[in-house]
C-alpha positions, 0 to 999 in steps of 0.5 A, a space after each residue: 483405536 490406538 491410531 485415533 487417539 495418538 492423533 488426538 493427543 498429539 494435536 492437543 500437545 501441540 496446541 498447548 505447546 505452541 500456546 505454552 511458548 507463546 506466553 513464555 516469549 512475550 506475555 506480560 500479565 506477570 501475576 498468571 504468566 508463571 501458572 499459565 505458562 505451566 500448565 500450558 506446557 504440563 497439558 503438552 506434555 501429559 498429550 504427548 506422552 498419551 499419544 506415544 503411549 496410544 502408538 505403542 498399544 499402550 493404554 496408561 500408565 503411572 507416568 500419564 496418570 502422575 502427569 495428569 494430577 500435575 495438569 489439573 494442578 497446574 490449571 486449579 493453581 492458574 485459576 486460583 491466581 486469576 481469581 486473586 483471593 487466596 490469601 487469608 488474613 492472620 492465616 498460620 498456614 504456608 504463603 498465608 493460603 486460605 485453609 480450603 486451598 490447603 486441603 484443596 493442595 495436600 489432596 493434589 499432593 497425597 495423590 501424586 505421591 501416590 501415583 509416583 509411589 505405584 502404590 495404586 497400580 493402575 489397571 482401568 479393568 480392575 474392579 477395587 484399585 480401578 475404581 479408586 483411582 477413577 473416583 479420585 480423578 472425577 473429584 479433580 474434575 469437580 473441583 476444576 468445574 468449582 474453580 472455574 464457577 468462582 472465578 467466572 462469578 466473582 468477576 465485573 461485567 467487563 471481566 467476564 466478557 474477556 474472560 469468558 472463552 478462557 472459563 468455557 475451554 477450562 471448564 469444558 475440560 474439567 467436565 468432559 473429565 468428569 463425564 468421562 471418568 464417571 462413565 468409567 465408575 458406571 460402566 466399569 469399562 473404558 469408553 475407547 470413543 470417548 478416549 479417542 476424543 479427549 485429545 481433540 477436546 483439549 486441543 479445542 481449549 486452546 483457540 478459548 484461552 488464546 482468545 482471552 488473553 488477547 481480549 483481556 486488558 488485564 492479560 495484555 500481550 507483548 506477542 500479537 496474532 496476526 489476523 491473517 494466520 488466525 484466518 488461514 489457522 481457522 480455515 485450516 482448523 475447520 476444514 480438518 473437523 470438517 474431514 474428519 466428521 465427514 470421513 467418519 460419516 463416510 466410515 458409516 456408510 460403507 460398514 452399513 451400506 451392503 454392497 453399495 458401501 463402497 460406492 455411497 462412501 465414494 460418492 459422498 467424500 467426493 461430495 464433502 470435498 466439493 461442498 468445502 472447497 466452495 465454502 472456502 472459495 466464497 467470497 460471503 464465508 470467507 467475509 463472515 470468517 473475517 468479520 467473526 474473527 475480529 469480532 470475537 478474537 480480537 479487541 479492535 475490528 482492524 489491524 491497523 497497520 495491515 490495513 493502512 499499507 493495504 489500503 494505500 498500496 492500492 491507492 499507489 499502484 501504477 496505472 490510470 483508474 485511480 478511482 476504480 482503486 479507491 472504491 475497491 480499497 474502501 470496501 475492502 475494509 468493510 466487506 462490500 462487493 462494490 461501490 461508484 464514486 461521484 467526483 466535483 465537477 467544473 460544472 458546480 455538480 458531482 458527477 460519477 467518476 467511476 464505479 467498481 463491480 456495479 453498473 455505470 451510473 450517470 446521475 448527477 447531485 448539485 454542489 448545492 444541494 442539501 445531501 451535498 451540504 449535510 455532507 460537507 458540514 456533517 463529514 458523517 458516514 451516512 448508513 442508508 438502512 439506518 436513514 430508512 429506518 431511523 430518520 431522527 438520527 440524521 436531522 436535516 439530512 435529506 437523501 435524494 431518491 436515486 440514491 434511496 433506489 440504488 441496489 444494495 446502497 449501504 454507506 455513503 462515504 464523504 471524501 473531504 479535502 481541505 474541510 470541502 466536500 471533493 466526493 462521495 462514495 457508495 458502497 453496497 450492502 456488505 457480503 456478511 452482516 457488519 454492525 456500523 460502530 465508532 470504529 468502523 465510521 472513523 476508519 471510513 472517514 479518515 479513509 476518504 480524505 485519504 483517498 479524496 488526497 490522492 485523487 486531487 493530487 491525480 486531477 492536479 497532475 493531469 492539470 499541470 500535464 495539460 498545462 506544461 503542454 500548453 507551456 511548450 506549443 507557447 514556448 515554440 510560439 515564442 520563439 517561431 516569433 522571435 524568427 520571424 522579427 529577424 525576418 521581418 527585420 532583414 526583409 524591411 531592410 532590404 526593401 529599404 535599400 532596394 530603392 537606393 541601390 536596385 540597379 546594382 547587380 551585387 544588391 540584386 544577388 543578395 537581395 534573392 539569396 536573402 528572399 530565398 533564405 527567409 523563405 526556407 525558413 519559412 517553410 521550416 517554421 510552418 513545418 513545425 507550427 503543423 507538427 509534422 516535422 520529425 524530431 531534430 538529429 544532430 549531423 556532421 556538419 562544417 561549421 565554417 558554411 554554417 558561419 559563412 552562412 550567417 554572415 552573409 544574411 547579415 551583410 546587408 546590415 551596418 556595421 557590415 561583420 567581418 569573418 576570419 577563418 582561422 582553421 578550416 575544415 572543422 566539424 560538429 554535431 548540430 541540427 543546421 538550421 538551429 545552429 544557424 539561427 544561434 550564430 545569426 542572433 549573436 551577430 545580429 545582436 552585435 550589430 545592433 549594439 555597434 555604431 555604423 561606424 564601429 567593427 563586429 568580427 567572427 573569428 573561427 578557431 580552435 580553442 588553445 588552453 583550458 579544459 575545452 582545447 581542441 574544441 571548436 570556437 565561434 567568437 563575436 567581438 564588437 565595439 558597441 556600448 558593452 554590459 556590465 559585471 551585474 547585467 550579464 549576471 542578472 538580465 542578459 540570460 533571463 527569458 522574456 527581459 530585453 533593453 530592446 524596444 521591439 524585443 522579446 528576451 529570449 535570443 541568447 536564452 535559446 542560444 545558450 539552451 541549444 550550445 549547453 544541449 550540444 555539450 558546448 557553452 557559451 562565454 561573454 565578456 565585456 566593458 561598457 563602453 569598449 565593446 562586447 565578446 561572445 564565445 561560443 564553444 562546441 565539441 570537435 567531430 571527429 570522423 571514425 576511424 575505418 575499420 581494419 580488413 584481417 
């Protein structure tokens, strides 16, 4: 029995404990803090003391029957300052307190100095002291359940609902002290079982008060309980009665089982055990507890914030099926197993778009139709038992018959985007029954454009994805075209030229090496159109054929270019073709705007001074017309602008693109009138050095 009762008592005292420092840390209703906040503590206190007192074999004593006036003291004083009228007018009395509260006060008083004094010896067997003490303990529990009768009717209606668990836990602990004490004058013996569970019984009150002040304006709290851990501690709370009825249940079994005692004890707990840990792992109680919780602890059905980061930490998770992750973060928030979704389409219909633990669906609902267009004007949360039930509700809204035959249809959530109708979602009948209220709709509302936000943002992404990759294959295009007018440019040249000049044999040679070098570049261009070329790698390359080369595809033209090598023997990292094609159209350009009669040079060096010496330098000067200051600065790099009549505006856009990519850059000075100079500057290769043998 002594162990039984040390750890009723001991879990009562911490209850009372941890509520105790709670309203000590941050609750704000200053009239009841000080009482409360004592008699909280004092019950931890009188507990503790018990169950040492139980450990030790000891029964009671002075100190826990001087301890126990102090707690029901400590209650009565908080319940008189929750009812508020202790004060009487023209009262001669201390603190000007109405003359039964004075009585009610020196009685407590007379009886703990009593008790301190051990004028009374307490001995619960003894017949004449016993009794004494026994009976002035059950008028401390009548004048509690009395306390708690005013306080309880001389609240409004809205003060009763908040506290109501408060009057029921302290009133419960008076009269469970009265009965026990009663019984005690009755029977004129301890009841140990009805000792045993004292502990337990105060324990109980704790949940009770909690309760109260966390529904109560008037007890507004600083400090707030997390609905997570009053999940877990509920759990946790039931799970322990639950045991221990069980373990007792088992007790039973096997004092009256006879030989199968035993084995019905085992059988059973084994039985308890599996029972409960289905009860916790099902998803139907595990929803009740919640929404119980909510319901009855708690001002507001939803912790906002928690809700919030949990609702759009499912949203932003990685990955594709985003309207999977919006059906599901939508039913969390009222306990529904499942839902679809139904998205706008091109095609001027809502079409489903995903669904989440229920079966695929492949009906369609017009943009026009009147469900659609009650949704859009309404922007309601359409509750489908309630529309069965109770039309008149929702005038002018017509549900169609699919939906009306979808099983378990519950809620229909308008997802509104921009005050458009983007979507809707269906969420099935919750696990637990869930009164709809203004709280739960607007949190449904506010949820789908939440998610009709995301889920337009994921469109437009996909979009723009579709359509960047338009932009490359054009882009591409653009340029294959731009090859192809130098090719056409060079071919229409030679053909020109061939009637003049056919029987030379120099025409005749750079006539084939020009045909045999456009129809390399050909095949390149086709290759890349197919997409069946690897991607581009950077070689070792000699510059100097790589110059020489797009020289002599330009030496049919007029002014004819000049080369000058300054420092053979260079190198650098480039793709060939690409490379080419950059010192091509730079001298092509050059050639365009110099008279037949002016000079273009290519000069191949090195740079001498900056922070670029040692680089490799490709100049092209000529004497054409020049650009000004305000052209090169404005015109001469923007894509798709050219002076020319034929051109496209993106040579020396792409050359300067491809020489900054290989960590070169490209200069340009010139002087209308006087000529033009283009510098392209490209990183020497340097050949690794070769490794030393040991």
């Amino acid at each position: 029995m002594t162990n039984i009762a040390a750890y009723s008592y001991a879990l009562a005292a911490a209850g009372y404990l941890l509520l105790g420092l709670l309203v000590l840390s941050g609750w704000r209703a200053r009239a009841q803090r000080g009482p409360l906040s004592c008699a909280c503590l004092l019950t931890a206190l009188w507990a503790a003391v018990l169950a040492w007192d139980a450990s030790q074999e000891r029964l009671w004593t002075t100190v826990t029957g001087s301890l126990e006036v102090l707690r029901d003291g400590a209650w009565s004083v908080f319940l008189v300052a929750l009812l508020g009228h202790w004060r009487a007018e023209n009262s001669r009395l201390p603190f000007s307190l109405r003359p039964s509260l004075f009585v009610a006060g020196c009685a407590y008083l007379v009886l703990l100095v009593a008790m301190l004094a051990g004028h009374w010896h307490v001995e619960l067997l003894n017949a004449v002291g016993g009794l004494s003490v026994v009976t002035a303990f059950a008028c401390l529990g009548v004048y509690g359940m009395l306390l708690v009768e005013q306080v309880y009717r001389n609240k409004t209606i809205e003060e009763r609902w908040a506290i109501k668990f408060a009057c029921l836990g302290i009133g419960g602990m008076f009269a469970y002290d009265f009965y026990l004490y009663t019984n005690m004058m009755l029977f004129r013996e301890l009841n140990p079982e009805l000792w045993n569970a004292r502990g337990v019984i105060n324990a109980l009150t704790v949940p009770l008060v909690t309760a109260s002040m966390l529904r109560s304006r008037a007890w507004s709290t600083s400090f707030a309980v997390s609905r997570r851990v009053m999940f877990h501690s509920a759990a946790l709370f039931g799970s322990a009665i639950y045991l221990l009825a069980m373990g007792s249940a088992g007790y039973y079994l096997r004092f009256f089982g006879g030989r199968w005692g035993t084995v019905m004890q085992a059988g059973f707990l084994f039985g308890a055990i599996c029972l409960l840990l289905v009860i916790l792992f099902s998803g139907t109680f595990r929803s009740w507890l919640k929404v119980s919780i909510s319901k009855h602890f708690f001002t507001y059905n939803y912790d906002y914030r928690e809700e919030w980061m949990r609702f759009t930490r499912t949203l932003s998770e990685r990955g594709p099926n985003l309207g999977d992750r919006a059906i599901q973060a939508m039913a969390a928030l009222v306990e529904s197993p499942g839902g679809a979704l139904w998205q706008r389409s091109d095609a001027g219909t809502y079409e489903p778009r995903a669904h989440w633990h229920v079966p695929a669906v492949g009906t369609t609902e017009p943009v026009n139709s009147p469900f659609c267009q009650f949704l859009e004007s309404t922007q309601w949360v359409v509750d489908l038992d309630e529309f069965v039930l109770h039309p008149d509700k929702y005038e002018g809204l017509a549900v169609p018959q699919w939906l009306l035959d979808y099983p378990r249809r519950w809620l229909v959530v308008p997802l509104i985007l921009h005050q458009k109708l983007f979507g809707f979602v269906l969420l099935q009948r919750a696990r637990s029954r869930l009164k709809l209220n203004w709280e739960i709709t607007d949190l449904l509302e506010i949820a789908g454009s939440q998610a009709a936000g995301h889920l337009a943002q994921e469109d437009a992404a996909n979009a723009l994805m579709v359509a960047r990759q338009f932009e490359s294959f054009n882009r591409m295009s653009t340029f294959v075209v731009h090859d192809l007018k130098n090719l056409v440019a060079q071919l229409s040249l030679m053909n020109a030229n061939a009637e003049k000049h056919k029987d030379n044999p120099e025409f005749q040679r750079d006539m084939l090496e020009t045909l045999n070098h456009s129809v390399q570049k050909m095949k390149l261009l086709l290759q890349k159109l197919s997409r069946t070329e690897n991607a581009e790698k950077p070689l070792p390359l000699a510059v100097e054929q790589v110059v020489r080369q797009a020289v002599a595809l330009k030496s049919a033209f007029e002014p004819r270019p000049q080369l000058v090598v300054a420092v053979p023997g260079m190198k650098v990292m480039a793709d060939r073709e690409r490379l080419e094609r950059v010192v091509g159209h730079l001298i092509q350009n050059a050639i365009e705007a110099t008279p037949p009669h002016g000079h273009v040079m290519i000069r191949l060096g090195q740079r001498e001074e900056g922070a670029h010496a040692g680089a490799v330098e490709i100049e092209i000067a000529d004497t054409g017309q020049g650009m000004s200051e305000e052209f090169i600065r404005e015109r001469l790099f923007k894509p798709f602008d050219s002076t020319k009549s034929a051109g496209m505006g993106i040579g020396v856009f792409e050359s300067r693109e491809y020489i900054t990519e290989l960590g070169g850059m490209l200069e340009v000075s010139s002087q209308p009138g006087i000529g033009t100079t283009f510098k392209v500057v490209l990183p020497l290769y340097h050949e690794p050095a070769p490794a030393m043998l040991s």
